[in-house]
Backbone as XML, in Angstrom:
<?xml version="1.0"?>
<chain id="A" units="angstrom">
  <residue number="1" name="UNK">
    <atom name="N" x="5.536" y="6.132" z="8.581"/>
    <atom name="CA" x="5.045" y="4.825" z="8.207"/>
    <atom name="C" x="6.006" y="3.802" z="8.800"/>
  </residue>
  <residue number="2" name="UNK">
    <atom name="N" x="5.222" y="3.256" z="9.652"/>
    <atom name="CA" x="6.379" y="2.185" z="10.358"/>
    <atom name="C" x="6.073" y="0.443" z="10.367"/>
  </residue>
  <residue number="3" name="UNK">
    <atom name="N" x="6.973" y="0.005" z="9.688"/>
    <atom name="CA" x="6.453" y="-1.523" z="9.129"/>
    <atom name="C" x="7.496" y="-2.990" z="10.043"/>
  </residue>
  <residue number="4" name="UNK">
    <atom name="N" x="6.498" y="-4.297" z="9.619"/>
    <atom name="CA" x="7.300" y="-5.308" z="9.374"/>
    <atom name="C" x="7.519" y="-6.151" z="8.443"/>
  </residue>
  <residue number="5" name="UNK">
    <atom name="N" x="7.356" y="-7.009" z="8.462"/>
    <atom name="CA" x="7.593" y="-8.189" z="7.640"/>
    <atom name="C" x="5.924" y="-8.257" z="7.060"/>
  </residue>
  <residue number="6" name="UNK">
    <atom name="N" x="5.261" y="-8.320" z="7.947"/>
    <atom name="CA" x="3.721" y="-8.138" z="8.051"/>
    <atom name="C" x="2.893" y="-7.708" z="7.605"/>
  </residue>
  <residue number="7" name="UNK">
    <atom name="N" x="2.896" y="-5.914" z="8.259"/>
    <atom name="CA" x="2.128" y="-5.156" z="8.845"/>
    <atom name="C" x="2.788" y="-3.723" z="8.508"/>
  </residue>
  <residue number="8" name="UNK">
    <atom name="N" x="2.113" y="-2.925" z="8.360"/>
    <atom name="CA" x="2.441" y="-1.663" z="8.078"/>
    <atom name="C" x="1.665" y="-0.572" z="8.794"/>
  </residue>
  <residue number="9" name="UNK">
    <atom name="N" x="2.437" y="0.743" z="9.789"/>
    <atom name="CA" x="1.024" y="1.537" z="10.357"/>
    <atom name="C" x="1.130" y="2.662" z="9.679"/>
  </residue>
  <residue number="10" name="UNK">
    <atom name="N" x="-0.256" y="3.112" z="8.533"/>
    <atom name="CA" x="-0.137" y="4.190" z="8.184"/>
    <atom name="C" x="-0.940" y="5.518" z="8.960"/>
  </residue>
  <residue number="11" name="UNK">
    <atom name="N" x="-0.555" y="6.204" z="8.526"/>
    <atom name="CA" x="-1.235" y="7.542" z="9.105"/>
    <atom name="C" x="-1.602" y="8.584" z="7.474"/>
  </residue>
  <residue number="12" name="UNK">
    <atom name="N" x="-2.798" y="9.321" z="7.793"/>
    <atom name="CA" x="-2.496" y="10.409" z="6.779"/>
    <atom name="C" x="-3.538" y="11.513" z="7.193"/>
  </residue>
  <residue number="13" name="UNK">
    <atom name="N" x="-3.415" y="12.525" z="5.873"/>
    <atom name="CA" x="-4.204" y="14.282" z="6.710"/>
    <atom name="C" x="-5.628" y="13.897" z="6.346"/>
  </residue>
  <residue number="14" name="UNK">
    <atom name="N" x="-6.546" y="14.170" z="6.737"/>
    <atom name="CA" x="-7.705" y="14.290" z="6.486"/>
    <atom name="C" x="-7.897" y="15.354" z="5.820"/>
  </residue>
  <residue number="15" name="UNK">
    <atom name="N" x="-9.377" y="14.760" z="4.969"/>
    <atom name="CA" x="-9.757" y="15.560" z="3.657"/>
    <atom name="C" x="-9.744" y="16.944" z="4.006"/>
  </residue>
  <residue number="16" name="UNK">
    <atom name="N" x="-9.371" y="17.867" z="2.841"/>
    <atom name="CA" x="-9.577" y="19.479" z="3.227"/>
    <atom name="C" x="-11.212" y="19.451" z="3.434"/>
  </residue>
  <residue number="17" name="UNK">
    <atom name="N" x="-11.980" y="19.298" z="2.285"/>
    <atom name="CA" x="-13.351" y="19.336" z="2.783"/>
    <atom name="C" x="-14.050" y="18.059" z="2.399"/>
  </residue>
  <residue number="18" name="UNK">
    <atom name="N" x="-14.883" y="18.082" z="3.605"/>
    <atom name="CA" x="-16.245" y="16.752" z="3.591"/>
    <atom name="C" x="-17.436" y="16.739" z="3.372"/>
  </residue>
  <residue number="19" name="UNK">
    <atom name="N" x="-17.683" y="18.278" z="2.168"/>
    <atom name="CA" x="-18.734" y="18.781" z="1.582"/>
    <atom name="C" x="-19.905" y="19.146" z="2.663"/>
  </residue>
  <residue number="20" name="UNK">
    <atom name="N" x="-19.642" y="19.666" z="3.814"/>
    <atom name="CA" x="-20.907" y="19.446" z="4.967"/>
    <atom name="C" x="-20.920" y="18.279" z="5.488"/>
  </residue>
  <residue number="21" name="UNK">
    <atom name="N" x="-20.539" y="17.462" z="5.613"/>
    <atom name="CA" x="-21.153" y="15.873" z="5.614"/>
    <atom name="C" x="-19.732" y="15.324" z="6.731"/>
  </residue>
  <residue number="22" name="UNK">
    <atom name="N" x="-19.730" y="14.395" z="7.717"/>
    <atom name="CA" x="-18.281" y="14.234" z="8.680"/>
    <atom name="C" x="-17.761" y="12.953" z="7.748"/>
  </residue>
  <residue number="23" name="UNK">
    <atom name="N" x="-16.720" y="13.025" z="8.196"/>
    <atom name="CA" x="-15.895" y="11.025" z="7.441"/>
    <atom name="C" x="-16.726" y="10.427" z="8.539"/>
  </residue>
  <residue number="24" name="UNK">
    <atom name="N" x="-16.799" y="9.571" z="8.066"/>
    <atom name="CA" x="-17.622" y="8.532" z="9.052"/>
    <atom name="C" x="-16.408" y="7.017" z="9.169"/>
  </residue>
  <residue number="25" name="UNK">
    <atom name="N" x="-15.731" y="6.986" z="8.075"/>
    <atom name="CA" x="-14.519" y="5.590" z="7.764"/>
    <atom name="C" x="-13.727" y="6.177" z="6.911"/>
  </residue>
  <residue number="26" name="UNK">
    <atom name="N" x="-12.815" y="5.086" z="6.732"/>
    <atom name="CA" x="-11.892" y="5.126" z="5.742"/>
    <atom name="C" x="-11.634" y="3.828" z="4.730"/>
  </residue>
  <residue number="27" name="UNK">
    <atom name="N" x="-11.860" y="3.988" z="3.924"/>
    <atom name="CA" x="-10.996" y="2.560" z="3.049"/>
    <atom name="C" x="-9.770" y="2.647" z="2.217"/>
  </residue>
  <residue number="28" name="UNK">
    <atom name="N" x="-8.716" y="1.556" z="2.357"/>
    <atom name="CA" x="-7.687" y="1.683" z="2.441"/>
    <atom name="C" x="-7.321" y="0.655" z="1.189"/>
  </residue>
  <residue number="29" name="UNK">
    <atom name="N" x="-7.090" y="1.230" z="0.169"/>
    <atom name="CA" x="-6.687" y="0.155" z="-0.973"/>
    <atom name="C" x="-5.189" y="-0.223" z="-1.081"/>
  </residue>
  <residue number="30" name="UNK">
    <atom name="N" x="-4.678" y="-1.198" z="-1.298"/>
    <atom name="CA" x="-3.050" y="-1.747" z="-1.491"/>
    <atom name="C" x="-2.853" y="-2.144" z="-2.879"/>
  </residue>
  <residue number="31" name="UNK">
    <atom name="N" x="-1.849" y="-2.521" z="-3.167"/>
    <atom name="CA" x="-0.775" y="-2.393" z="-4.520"/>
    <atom name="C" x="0.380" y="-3.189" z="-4.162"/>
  </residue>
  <residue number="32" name="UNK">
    <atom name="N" x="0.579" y="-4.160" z="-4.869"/>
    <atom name="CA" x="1.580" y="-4.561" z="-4.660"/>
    <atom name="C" x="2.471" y="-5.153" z="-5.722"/>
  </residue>
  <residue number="33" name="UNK">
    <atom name="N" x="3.685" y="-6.151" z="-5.183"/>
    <atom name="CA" x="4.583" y="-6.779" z="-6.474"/>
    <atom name="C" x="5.696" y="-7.169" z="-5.374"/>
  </residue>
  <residue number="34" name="UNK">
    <atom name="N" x="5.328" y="-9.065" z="-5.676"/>
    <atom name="CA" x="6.636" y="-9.368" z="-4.880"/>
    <atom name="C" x="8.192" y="-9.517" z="-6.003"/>
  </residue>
  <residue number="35" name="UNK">
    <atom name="N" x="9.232" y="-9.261" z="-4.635"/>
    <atom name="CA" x="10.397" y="-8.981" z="-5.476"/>
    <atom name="C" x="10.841" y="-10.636" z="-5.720"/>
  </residue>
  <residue number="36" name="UNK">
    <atom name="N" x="11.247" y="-10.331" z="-6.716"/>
    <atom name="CA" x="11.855" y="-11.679" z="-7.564"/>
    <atom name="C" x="13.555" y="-11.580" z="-6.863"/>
  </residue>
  <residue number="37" name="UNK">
    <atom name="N" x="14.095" y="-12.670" z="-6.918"/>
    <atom name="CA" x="15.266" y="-12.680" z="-6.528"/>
    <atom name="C" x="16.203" y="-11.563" z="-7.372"/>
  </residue>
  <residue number="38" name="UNK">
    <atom name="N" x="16.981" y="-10.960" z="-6.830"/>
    <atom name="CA" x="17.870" y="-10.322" z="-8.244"/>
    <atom name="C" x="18.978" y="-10.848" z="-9.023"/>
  </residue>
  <residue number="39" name="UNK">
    <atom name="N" x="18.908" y="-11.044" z="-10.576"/>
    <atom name="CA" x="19.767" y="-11.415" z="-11.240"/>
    <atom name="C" x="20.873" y="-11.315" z="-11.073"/>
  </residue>
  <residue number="40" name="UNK">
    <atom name="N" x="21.687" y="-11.967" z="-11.649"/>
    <atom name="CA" x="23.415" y="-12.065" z="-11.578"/>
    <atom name="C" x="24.066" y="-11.028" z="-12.664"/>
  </residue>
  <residue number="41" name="UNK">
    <atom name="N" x="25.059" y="-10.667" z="-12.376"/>
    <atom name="CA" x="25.233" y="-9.196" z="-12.983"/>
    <atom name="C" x="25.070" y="-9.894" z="-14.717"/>
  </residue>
  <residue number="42" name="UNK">
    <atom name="N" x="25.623" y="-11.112" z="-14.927"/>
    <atom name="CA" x="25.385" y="-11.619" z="-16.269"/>
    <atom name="C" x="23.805" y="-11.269" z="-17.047"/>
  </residue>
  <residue number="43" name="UNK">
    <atom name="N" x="23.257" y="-11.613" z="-16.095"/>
    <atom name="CA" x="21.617" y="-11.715" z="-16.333"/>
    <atom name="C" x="21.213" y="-10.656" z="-16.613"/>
  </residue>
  <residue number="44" name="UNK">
    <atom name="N" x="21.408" y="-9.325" z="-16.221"/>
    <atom name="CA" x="21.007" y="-7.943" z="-16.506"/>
    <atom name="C" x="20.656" y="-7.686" z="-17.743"/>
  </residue>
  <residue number="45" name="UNK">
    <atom name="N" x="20.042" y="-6.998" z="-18.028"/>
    <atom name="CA" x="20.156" y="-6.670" z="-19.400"/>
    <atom name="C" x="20.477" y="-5.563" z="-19.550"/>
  </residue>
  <residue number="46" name="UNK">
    <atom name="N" x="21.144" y="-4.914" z="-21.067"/>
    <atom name="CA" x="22.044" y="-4.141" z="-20.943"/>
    <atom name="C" x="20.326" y="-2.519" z="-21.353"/>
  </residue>
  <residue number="47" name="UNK">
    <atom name="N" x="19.735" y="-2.766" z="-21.887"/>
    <atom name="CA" x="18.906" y="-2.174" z="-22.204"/>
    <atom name="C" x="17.122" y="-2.626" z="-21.303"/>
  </residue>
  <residue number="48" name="UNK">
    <atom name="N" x="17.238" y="-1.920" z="-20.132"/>
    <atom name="CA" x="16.356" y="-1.922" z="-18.833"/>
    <atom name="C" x="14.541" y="-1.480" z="-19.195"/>
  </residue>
  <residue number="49" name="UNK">
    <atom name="N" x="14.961" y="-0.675" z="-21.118"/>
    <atom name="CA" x="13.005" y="-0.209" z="-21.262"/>
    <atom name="C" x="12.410" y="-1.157" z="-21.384"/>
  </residue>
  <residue number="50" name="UNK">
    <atom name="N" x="12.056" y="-2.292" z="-21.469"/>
    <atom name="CA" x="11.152" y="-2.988" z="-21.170"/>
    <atom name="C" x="10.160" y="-3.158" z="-19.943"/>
  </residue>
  <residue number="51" name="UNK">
    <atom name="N" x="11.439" y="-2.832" z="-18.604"/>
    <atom name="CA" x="11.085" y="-3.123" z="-17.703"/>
    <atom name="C" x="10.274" y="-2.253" z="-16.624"/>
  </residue>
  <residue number="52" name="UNK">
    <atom name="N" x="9.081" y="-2.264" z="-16.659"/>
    <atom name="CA" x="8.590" y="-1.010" z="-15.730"/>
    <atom name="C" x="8.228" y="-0.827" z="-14.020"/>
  </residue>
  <residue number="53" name="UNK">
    <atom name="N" x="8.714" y="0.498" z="-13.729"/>
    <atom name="CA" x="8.587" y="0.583" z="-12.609"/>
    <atom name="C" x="7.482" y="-0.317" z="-11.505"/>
  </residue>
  <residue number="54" name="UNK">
    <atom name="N" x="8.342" y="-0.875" z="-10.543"/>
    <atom name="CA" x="7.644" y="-1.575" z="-9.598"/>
    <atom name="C" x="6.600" y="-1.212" z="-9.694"/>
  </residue>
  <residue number="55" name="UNK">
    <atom name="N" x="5.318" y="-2.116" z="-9.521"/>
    <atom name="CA" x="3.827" y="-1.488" z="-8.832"/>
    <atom name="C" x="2.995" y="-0.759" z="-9.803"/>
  </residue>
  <residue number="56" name="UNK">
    <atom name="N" x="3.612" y="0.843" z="-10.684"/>
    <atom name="CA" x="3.066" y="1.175" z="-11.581"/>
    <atom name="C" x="1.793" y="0.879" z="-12.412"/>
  </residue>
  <residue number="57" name="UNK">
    <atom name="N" x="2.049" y="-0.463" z="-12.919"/>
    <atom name="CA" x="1.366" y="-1.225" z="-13.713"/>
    <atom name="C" x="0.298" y="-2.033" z="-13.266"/>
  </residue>
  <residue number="58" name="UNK">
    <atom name="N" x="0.667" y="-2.147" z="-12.204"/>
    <atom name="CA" x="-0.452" y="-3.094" z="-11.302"/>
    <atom name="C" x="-1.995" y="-2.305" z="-10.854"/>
  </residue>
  <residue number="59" name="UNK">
    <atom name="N" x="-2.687" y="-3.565" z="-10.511"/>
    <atom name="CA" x="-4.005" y="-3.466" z="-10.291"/>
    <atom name="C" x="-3.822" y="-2.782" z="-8.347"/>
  </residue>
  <residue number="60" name="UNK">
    <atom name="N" x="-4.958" y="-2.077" z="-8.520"/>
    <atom name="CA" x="-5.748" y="-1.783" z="-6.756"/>
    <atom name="C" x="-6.403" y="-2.566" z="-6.338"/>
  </residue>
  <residue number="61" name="UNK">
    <atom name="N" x="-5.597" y="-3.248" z="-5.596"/>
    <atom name="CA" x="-6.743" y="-4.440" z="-4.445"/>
    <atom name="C" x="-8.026" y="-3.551" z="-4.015"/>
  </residue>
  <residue number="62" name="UNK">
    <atom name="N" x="-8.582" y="-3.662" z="-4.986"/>
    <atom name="CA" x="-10.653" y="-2.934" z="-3.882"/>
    <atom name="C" x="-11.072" y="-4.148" z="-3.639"/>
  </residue>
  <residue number="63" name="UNK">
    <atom name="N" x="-10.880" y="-5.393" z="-4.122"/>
    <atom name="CA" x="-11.708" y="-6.723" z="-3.549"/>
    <atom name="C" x="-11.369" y="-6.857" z="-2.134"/>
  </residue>
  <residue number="64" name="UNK">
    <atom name="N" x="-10.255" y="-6.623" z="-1.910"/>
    <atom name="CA" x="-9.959" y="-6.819" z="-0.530"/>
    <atom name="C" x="-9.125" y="-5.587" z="0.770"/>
  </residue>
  <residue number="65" name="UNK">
    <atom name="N" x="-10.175" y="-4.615" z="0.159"/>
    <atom name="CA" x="-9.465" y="-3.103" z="1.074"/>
    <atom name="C" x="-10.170" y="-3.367" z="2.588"/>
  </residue>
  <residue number="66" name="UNK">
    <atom name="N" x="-9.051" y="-2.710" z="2.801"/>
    <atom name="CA" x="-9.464" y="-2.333" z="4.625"/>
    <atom name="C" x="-10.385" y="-1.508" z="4.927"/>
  </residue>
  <residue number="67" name="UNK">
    <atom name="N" x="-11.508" y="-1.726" z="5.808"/>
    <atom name="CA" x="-12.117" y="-0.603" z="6.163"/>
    <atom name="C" x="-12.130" y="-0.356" z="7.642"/>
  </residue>
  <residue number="68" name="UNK">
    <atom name="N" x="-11.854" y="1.229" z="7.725"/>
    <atom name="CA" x="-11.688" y="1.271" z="8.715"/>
    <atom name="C" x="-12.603" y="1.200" z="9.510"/>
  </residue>
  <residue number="69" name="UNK">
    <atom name="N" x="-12.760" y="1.252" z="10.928"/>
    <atom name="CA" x="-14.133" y="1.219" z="12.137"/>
    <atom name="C" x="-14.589" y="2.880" z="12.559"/>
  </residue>
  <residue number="70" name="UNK">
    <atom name="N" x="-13.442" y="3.958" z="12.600"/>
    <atom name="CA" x="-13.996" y="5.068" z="12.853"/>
    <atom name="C" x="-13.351" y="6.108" z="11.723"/>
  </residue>
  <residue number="71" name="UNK">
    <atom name="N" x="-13.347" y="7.212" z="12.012"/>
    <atom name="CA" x="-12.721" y="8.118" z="10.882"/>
    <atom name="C" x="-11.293" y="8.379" z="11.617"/>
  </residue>
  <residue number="72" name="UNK">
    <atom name="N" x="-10.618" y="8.097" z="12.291"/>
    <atom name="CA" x="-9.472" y="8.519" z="12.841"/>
    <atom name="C" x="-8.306" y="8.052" z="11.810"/>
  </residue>
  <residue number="73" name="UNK">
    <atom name="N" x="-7.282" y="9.189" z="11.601"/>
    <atom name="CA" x="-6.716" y="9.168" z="10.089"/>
    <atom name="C" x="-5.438" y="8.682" z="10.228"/>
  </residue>
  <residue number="74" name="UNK">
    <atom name="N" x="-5.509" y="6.848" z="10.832"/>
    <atom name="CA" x="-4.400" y="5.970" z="10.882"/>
    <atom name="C" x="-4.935" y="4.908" z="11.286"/>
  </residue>
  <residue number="75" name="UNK">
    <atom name="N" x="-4.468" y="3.759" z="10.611"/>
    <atom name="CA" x="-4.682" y="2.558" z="10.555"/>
    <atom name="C" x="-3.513" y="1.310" z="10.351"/>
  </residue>
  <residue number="76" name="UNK">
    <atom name="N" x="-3.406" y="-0.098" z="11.078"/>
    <atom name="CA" x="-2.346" y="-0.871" z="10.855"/>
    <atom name="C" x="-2.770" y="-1.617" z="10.129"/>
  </residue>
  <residue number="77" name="UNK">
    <atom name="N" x="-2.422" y="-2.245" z="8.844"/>
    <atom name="CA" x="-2.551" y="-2.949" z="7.482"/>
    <atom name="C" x="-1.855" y="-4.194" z="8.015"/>
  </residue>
  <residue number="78" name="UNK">
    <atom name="N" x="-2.716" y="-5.239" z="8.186"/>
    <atom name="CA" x="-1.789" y="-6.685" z="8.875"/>
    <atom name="C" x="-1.751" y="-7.850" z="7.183"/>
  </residue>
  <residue number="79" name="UNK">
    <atom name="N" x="-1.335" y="-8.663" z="7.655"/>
    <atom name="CA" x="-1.207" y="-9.846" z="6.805"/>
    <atom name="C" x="-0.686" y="-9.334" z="4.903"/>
  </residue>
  <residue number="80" name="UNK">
    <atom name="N" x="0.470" y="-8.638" z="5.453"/>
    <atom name="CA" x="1.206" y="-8.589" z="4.564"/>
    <atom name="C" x="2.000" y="-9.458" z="4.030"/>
  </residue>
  <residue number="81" name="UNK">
    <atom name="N" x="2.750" y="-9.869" z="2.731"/>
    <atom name="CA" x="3.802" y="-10.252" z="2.429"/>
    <atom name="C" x="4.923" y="-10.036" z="3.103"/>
  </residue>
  <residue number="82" name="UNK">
    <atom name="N" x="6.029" y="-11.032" z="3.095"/>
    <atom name="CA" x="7.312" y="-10.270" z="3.539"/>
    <atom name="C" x="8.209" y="-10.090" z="2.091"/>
  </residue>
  <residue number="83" name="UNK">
    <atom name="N" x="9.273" y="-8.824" z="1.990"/>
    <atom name="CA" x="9.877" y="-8.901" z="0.757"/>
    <atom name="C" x="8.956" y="-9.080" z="-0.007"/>
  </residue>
  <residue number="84" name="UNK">
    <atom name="N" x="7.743" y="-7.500" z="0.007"/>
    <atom name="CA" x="7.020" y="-7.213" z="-1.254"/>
    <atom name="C" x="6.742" y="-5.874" z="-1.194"/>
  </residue>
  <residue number="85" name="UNK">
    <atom name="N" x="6.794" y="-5.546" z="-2.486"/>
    <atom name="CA" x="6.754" y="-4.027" z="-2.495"/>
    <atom name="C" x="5.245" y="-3.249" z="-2.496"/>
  </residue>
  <residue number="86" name="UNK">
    <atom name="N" x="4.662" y="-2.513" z="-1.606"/>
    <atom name="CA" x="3.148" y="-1.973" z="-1.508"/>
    <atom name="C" x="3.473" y="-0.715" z="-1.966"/>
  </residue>
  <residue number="87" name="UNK">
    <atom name="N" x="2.516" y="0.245" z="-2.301"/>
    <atom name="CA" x="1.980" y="1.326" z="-2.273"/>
    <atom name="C" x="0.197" y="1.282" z="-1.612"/>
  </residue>
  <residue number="88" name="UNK">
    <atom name="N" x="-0.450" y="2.307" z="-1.465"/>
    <atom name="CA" x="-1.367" y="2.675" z="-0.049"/>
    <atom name="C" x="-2.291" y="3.514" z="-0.693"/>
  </residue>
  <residue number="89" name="UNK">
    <atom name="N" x="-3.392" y="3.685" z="-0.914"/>
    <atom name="CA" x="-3.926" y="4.838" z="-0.887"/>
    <atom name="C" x="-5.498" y="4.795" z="-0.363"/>
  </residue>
  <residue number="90" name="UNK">
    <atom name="N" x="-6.094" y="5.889" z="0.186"/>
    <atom name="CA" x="-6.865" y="6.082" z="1.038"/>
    <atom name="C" x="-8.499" y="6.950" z="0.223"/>
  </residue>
  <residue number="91" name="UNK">
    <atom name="N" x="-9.431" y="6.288" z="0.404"/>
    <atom name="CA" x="-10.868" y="6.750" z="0.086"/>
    <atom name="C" x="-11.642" y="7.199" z="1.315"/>
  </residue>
  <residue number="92" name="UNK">
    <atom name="N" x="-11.938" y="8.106" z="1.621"/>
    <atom name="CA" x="-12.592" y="8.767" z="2.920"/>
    <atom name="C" x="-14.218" y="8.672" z="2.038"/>
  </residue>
  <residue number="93" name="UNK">
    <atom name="N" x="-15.426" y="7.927" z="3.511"/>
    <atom name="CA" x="-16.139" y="7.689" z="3.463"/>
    <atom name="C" x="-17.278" y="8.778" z="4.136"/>
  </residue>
  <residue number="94" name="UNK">
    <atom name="N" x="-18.144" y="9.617" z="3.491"/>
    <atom name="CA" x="-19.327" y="9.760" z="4.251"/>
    <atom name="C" x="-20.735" y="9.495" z="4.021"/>
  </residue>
  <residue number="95" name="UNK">
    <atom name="N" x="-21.544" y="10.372" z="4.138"/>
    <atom name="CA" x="-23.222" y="10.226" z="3.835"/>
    <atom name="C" x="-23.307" y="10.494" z="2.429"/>
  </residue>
  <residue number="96" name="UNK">
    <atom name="N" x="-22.661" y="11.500" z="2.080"/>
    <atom name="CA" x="-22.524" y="11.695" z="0.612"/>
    <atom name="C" x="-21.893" y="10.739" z="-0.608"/>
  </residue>
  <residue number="97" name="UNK">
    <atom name="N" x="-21.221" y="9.622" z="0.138"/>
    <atom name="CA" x="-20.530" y="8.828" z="-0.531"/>
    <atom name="C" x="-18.935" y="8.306" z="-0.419"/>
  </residue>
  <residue number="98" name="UNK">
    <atom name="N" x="-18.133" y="7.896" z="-1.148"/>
    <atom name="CA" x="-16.878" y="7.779" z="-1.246"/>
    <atom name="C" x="-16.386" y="9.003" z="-2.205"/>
  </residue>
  <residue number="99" name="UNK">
    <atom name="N" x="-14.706" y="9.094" z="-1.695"/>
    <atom name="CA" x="-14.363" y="10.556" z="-2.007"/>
    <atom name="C" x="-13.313" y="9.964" z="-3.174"/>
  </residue>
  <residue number="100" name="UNK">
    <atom name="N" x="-12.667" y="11.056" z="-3.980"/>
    <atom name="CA" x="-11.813" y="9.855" z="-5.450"/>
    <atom name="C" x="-10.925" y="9.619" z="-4.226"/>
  </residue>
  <residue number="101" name="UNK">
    <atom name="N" x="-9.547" y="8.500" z="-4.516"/>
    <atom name="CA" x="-8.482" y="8.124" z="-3.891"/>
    <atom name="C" x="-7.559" y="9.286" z="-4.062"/>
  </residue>
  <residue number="102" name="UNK">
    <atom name="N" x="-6.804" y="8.996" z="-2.899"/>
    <atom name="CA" x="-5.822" y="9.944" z="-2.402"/>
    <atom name="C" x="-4.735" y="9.373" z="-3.528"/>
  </residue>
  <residue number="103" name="UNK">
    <atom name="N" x="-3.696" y="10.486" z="-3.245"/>
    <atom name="CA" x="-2.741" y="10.045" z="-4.473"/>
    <atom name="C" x="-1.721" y="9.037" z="-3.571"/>
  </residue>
  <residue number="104" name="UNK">
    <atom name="N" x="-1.438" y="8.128" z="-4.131"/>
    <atom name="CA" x="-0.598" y="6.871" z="-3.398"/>
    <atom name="C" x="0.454" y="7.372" z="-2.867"/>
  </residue>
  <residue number="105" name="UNK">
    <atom name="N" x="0.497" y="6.117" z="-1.779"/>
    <atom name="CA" x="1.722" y="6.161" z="-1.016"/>
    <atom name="C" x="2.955" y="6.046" z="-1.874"/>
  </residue>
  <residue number="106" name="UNK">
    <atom name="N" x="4.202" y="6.922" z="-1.094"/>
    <atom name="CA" x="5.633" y="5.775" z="-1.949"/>
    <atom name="C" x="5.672" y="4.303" z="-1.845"/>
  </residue>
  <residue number="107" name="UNK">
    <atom name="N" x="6.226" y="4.029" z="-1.910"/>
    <atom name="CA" x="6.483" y="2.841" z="-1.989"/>
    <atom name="C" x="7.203" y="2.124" z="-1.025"/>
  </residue>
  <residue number="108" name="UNK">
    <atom name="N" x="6.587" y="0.808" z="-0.337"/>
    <atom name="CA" x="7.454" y="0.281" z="0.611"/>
    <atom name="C" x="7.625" y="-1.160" z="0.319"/>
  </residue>
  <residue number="109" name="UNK">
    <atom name="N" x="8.753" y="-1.263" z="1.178"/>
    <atom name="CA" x="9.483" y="-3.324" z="1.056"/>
    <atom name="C" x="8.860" y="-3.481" z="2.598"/>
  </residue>
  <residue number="110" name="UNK">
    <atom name="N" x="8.432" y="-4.640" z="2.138"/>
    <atom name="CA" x="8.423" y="-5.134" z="3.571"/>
    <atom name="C" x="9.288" y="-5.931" z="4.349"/>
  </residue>
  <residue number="111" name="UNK">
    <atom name="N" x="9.685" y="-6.130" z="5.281"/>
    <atom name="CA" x="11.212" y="-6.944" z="5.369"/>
    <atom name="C" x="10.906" y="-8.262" z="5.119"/>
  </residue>
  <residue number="112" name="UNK">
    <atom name="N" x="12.539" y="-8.963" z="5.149"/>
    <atom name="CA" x="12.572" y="-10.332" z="4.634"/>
    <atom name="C" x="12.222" y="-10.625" z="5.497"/>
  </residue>
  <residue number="113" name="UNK">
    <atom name="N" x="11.655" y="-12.307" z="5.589"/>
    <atom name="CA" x="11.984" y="-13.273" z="7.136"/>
    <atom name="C" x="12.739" y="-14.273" z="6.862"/>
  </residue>
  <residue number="114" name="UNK">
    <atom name="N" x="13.668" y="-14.318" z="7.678"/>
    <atom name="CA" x="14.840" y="-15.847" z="7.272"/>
    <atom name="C" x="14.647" y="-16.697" z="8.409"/>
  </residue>
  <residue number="115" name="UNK">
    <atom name="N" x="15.688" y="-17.403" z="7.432"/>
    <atom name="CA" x="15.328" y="-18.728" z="8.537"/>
    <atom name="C" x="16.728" y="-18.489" z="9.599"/>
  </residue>
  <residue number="116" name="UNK">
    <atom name="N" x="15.910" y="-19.472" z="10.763"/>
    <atom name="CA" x="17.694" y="-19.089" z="12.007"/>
    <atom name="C" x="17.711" y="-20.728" z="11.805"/>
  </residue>
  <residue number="117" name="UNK">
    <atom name="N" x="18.839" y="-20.100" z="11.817"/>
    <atom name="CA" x="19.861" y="-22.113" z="12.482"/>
    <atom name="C" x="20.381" y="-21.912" z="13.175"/>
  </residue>
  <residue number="118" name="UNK">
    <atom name="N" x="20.398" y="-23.253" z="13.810"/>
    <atom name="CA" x="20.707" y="-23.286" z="14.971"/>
    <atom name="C" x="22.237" y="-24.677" z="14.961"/>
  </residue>
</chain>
């Protein structure tokens, strides 16, 4: 999985089986959570259960998934955040229907963008 600030290119295996039937696409759902600045060691709290794992909790963008154009099992995810955390997961499409989602990606940052001075 190779990213930018942007854009991310994933790849993954194609389904063991496609019930008789070929992938015809792919749709590609995202997850995300931008990172908040990090606190000052003061700010921490000394007791962290409240706080739950990045992303976890969050909703699956299906309003706005990627679909792919052919069945070929990699695709580049553009108009990302920069400095936000995604997870990925993949629905293979045929005649028979949509297949359940693949189990998600790990988890990625996307890089910062700063400013240059000059």
């Amino acid at each position: 999985m190779g990213f930018t600030s942007r854009s991310v290119n994933l790849s993954w295996a194609p389904s063991l089986s496609s019930h008789g039937s070929p992938i015809s696409h792919y749709i590609i759902h995202t997850r995300s959570q931008v990172i908040e600045t990090f606190p000052t060691s003061s700010q921490v709290p000394l007791d962290p259960s409240p706080f739950s794992p990045v992303g976890e909790e969050g909703e699956w963008d299906v309003q706005n998934a990627l679909v792919t154009l052919t069945n070929a099992t990699s695709s580049q995810v553009i108009g990302l955040l920069p400095y936000t955390v995604y997870s990925f997961r993949v629905v293979a499409i045929n005649s028979l229907g949509p297949s359940t989602p693949s189990r998600e990606s790990y988890y990625m940052v996307t890089l910062r963008e700063g400013t240059i001075f000059t």
